[in-house]
Z-matrix of the N, CA and C atoms (Angstrom, degrees):
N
C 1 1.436
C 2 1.538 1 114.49
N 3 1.417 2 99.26 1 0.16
C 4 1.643 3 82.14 2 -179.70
C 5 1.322 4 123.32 3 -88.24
N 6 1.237 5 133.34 4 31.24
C 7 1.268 6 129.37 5 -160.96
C 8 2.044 7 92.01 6 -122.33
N 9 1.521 8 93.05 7 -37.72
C 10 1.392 9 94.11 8 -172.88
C 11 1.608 10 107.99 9 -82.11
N 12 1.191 11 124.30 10 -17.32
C 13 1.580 12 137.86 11 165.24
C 14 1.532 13 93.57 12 -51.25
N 15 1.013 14 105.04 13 -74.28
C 16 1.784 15 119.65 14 -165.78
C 17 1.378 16 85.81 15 -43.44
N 18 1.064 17 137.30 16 -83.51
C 19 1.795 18 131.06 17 -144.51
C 20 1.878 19 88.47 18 -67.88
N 21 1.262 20 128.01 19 -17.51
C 22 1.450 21 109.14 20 164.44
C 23 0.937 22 156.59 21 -103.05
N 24 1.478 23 105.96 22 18.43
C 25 1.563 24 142.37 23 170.01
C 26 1.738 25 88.68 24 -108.98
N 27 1.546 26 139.02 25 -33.95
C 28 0.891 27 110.67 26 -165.72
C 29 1.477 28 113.07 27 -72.44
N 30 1.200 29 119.67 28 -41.01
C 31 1.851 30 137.65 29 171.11
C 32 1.346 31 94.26 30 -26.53
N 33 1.435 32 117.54 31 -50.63
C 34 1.377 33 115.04 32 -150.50
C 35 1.816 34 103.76 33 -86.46
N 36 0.941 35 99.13 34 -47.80
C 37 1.625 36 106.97 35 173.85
C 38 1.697 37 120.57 36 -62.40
N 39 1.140 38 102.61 37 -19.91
C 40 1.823 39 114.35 38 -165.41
C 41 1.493 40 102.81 39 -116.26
N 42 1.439 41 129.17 40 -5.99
C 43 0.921 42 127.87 41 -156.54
C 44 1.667 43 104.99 42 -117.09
N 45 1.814 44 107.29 43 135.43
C 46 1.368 45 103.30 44 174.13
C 47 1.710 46 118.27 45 -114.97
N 48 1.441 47 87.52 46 43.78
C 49 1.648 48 86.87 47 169.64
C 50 1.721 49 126.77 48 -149.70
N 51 0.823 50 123.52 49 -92.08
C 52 1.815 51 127.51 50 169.49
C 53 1.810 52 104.57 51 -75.85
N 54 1.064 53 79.84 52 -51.39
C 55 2.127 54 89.62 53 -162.08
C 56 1.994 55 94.86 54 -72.38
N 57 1.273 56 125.60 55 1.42
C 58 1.379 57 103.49 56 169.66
C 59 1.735 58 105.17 57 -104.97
N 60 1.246 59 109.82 58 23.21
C 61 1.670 60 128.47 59 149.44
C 62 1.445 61 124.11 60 -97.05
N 63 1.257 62 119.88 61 0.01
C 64 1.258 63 132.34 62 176.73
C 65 1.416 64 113.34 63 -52.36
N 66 1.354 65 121.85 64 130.11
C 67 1.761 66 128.55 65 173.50
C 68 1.270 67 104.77 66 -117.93
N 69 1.034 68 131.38 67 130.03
C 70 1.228 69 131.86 68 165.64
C 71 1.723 70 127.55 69 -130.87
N 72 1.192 71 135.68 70 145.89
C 73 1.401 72 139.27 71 -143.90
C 74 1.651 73 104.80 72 -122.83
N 75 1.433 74 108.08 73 100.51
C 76 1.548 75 87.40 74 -175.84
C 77 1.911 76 94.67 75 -118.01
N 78 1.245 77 97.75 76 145.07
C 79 1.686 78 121.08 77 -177.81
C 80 1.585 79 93.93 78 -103.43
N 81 1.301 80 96.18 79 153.77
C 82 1.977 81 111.12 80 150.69
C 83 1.395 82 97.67 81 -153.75
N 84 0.867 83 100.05 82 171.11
C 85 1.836 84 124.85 83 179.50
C 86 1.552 85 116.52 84 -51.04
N 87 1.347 86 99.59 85 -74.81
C 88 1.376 87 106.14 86 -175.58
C 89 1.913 88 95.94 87 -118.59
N 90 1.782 89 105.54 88 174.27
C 91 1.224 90 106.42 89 -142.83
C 92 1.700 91 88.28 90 -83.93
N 93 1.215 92 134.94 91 144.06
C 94 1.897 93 131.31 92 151.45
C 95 1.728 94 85.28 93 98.32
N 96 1.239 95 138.01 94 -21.67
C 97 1.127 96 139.77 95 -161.84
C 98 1.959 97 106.08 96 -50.48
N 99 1.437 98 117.62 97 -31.34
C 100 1.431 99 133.09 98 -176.81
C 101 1.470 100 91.01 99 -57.17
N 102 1.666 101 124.12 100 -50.28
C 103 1.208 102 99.89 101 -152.45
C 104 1.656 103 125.07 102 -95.00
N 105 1.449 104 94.77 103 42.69
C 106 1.565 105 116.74 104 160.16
C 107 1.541 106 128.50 105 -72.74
N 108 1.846 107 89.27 106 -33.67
C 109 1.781 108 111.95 107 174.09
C 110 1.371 109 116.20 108 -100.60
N 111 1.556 110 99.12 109 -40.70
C 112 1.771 111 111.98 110 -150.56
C 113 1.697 112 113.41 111 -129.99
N 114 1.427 113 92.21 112 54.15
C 115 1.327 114 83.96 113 170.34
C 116 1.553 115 157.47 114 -48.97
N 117 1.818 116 97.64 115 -13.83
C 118 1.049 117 113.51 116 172.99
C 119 1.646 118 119.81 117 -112.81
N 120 1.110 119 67.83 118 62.76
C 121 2.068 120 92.16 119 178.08
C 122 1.516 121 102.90 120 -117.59
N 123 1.677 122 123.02 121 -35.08
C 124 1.448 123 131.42 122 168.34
C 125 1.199 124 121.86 123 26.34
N 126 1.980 125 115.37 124 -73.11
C 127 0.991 126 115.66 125 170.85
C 128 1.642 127 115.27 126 -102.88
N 129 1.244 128 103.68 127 74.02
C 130 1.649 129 91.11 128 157.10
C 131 1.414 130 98.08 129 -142.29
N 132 1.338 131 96.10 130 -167.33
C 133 1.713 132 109.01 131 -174.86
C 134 1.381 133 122.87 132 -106.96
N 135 1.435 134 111.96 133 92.41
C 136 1.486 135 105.06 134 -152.34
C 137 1.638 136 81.18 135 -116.40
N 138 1.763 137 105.22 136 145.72
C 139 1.336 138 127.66 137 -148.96
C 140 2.058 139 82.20 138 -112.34
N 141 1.371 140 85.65 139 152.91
C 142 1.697 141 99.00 140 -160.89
C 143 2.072 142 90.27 141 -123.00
N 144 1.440 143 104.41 142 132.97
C 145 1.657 144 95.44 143 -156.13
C 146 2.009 145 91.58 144 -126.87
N 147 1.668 146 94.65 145 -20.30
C 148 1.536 147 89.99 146 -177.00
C 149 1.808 148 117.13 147 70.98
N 150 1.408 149 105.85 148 8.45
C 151 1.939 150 80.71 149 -169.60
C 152 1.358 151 106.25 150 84.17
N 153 1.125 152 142.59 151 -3.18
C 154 1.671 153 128.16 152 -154.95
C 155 1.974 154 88.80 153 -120.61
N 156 1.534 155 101.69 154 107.16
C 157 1.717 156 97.26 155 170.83
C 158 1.883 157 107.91 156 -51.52
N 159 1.160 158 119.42 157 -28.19
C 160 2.014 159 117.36 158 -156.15
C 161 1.630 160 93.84 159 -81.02
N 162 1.563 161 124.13 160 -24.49
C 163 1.530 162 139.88 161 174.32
C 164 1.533 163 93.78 162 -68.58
N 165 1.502 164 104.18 163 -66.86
C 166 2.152 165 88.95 164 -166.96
C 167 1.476 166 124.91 165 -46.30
N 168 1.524 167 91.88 166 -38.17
C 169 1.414 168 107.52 167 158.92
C 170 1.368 169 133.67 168 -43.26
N 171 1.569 170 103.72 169 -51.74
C 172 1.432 171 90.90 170 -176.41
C 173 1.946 172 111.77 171 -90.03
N 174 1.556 173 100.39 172 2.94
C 175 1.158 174 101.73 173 -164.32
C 176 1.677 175 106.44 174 -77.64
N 177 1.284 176 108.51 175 -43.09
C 178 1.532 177 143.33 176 179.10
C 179 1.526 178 98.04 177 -52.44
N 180 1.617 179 115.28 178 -53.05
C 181 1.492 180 89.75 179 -170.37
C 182 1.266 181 100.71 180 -99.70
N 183 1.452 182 154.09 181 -48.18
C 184 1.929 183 128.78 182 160.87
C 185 1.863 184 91.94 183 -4.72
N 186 1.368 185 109.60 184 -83.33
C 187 1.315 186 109.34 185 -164.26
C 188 1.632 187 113.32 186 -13.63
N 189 1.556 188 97.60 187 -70.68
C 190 1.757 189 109.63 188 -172.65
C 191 1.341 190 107.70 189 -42.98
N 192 1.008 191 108.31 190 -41.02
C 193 1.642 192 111.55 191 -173.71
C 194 1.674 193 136.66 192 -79.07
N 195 1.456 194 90.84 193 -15.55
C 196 1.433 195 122.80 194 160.75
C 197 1.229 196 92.96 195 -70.50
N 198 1.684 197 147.28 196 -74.11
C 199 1.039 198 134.98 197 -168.83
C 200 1.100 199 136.52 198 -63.16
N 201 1.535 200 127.46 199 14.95
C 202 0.861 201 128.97 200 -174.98
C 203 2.280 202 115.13 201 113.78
N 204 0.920 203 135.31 202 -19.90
C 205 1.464 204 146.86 203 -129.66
C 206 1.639 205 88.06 204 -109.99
N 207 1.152 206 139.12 205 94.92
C 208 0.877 207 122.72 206 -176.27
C 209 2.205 208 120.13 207 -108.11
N 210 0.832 209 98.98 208 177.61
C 211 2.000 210 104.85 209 -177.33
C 212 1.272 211 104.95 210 70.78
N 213 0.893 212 140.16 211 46.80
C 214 1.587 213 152.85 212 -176.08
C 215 1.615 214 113.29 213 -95.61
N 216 1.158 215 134.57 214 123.07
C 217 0.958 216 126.26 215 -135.85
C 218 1.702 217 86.69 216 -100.85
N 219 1.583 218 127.50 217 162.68
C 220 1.479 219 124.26 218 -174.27
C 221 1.502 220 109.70 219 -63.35
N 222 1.432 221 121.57 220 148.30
C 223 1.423 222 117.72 221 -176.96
C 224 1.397 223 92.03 222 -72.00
N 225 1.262 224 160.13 223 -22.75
C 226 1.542 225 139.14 224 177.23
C 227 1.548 226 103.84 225 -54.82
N 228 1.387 227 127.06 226 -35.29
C 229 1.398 228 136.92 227 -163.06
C 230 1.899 229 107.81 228 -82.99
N 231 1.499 230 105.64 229 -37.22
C 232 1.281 231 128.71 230 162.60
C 233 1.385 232 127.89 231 -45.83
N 234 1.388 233 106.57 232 -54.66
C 235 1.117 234 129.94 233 -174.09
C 236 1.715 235 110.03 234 -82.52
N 237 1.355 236 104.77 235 -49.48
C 238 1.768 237 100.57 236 157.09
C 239 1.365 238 122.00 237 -45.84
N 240 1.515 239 124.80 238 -70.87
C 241 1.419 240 130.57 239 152.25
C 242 1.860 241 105.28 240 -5.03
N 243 0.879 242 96.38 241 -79.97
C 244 1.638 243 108.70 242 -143.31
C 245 2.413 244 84.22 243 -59.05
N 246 1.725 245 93.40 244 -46.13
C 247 1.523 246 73.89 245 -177.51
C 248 1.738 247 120.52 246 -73.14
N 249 1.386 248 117.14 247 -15.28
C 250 1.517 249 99.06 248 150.01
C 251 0.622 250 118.63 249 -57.94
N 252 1.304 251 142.14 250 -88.27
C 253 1.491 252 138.85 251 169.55
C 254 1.618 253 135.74 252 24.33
N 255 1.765 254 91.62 253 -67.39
C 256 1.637 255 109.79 254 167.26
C 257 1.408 256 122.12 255 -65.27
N 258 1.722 257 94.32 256 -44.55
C 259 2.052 258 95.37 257 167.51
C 260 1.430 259 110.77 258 -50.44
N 261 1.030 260 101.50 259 -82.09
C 262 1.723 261 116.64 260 -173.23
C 263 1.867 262 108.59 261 -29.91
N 264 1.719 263 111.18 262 -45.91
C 265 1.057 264 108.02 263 -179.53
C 266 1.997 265 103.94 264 -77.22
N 267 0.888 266 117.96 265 -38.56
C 268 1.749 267 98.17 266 166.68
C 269 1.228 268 141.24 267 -79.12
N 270 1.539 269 107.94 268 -9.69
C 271 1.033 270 123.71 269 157.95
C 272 1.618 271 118.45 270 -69.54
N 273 1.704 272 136.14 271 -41.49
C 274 1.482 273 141.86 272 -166.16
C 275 1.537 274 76.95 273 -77.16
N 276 1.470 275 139.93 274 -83.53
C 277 1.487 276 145.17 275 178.33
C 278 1.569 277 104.57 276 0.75
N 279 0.935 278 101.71 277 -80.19
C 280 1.562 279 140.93 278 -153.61
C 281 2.043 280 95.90 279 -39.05
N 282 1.720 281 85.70 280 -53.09
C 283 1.541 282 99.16 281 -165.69
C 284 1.810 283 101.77 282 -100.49
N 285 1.144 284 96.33 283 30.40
C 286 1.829 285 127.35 284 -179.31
C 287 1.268 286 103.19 285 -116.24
N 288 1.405 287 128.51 286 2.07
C 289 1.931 288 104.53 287 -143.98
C 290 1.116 289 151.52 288 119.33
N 291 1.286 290 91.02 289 -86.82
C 292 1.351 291 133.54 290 -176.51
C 293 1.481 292 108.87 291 -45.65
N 294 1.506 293 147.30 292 109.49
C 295 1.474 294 153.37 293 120.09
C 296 1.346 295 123.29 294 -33.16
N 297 1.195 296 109.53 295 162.38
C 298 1.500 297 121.37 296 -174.72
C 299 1.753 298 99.53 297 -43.73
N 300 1.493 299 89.91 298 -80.79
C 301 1.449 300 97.00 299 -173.94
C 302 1.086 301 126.62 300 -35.26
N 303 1.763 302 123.93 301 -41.22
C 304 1.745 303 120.10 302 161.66
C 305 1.623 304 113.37 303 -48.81
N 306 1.275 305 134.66 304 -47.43
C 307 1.355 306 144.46 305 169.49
C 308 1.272 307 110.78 306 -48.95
N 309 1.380 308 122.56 307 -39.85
C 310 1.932 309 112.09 308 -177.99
C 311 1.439 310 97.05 309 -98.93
N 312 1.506 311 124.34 310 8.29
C 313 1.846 312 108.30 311 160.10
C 314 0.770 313 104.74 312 -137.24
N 315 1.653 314 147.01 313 33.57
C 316 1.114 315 152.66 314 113.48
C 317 1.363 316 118.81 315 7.72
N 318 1.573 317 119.72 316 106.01
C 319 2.084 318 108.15 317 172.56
C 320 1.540 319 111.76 318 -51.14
N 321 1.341 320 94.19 319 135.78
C 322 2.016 321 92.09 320 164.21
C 323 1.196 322 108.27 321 -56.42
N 324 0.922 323 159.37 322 -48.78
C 325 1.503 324 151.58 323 -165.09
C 326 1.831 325 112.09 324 -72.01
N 327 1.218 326 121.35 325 -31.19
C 328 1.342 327 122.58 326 140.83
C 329 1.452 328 132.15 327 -30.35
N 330 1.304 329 92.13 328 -69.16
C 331 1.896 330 109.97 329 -164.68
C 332 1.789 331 90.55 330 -92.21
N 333 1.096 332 132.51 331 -5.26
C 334 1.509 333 134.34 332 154.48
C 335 1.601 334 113.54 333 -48.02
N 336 1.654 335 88.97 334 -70.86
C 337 1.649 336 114.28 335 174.56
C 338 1.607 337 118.42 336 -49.28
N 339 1.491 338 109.66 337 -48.79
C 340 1.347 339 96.07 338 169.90
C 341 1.560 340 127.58 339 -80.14
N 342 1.255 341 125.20 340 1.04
C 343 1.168 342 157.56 341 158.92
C 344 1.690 343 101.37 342 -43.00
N 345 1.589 344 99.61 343 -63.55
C 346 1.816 345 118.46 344 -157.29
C 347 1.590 346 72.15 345 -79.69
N 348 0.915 347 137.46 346 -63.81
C 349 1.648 348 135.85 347 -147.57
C 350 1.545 349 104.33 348 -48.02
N 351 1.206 350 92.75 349 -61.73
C 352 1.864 351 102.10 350 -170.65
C 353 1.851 352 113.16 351 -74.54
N 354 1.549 353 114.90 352 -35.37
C 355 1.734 354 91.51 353 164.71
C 356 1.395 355 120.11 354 -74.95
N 357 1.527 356 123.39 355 -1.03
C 358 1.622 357 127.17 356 174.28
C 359 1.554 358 93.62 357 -57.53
């Protein structure tokens, strides 16, 4: 990813219009771990996630809220959400058909739809 970072800090730095408002959120695993590739990241604020999906989560939304995004509900609450979500969605599947393997090649426009279905 570092190549596509670079052209997206560059928009923002080179740019005299919308895109030199650009924010962007970069995670790694463990903490300083970037500066194996990217040393000239130094000063920014790069969010530390460990491997742990319930961390990206909570890392992602602090983030939003740093930027401005406010009433956001706590990523512990997020992260519940999202794992109902996945039950409920393998469970309706499940008694649909549908196997693992149909679920990880699933069209986006499918798993979109059931997306819209289930926050209705």
């Amino acid at each position: 990813m570092p190549f596509e970072l670079g052209l997206d800090i560059g928009c923002r730095v080179f740019s005299l219009g919308l895109l030199s408002q650009k924010r962007c959120l970069i995670l790694e695993t463990e903490q300083y771990d970037y500066q194996k590739a990217l040393s000239d990241l130094s000063n920014s604020d790069i969010k530390r996630h460990q491997d742990e999906p319930e961390e990206v989560i909570r890392q992602l939304r602090n983030w939003l809220v740093e930027v401005g995004i406010e009433g956001l509900p706590s990523g512990t609450v997020i992260w519940d959400e999202f794992n109902e979500f996945m039950a409920d969605f393998y469970q309706k599947r499940e008694a649909e058909g549908f196997r693992d393997k149909d679920l990880q090649m699933m069209p986006v426009p499918e798993y979109v739809g059931f997306i819209e279905d289930w926050v209705r």
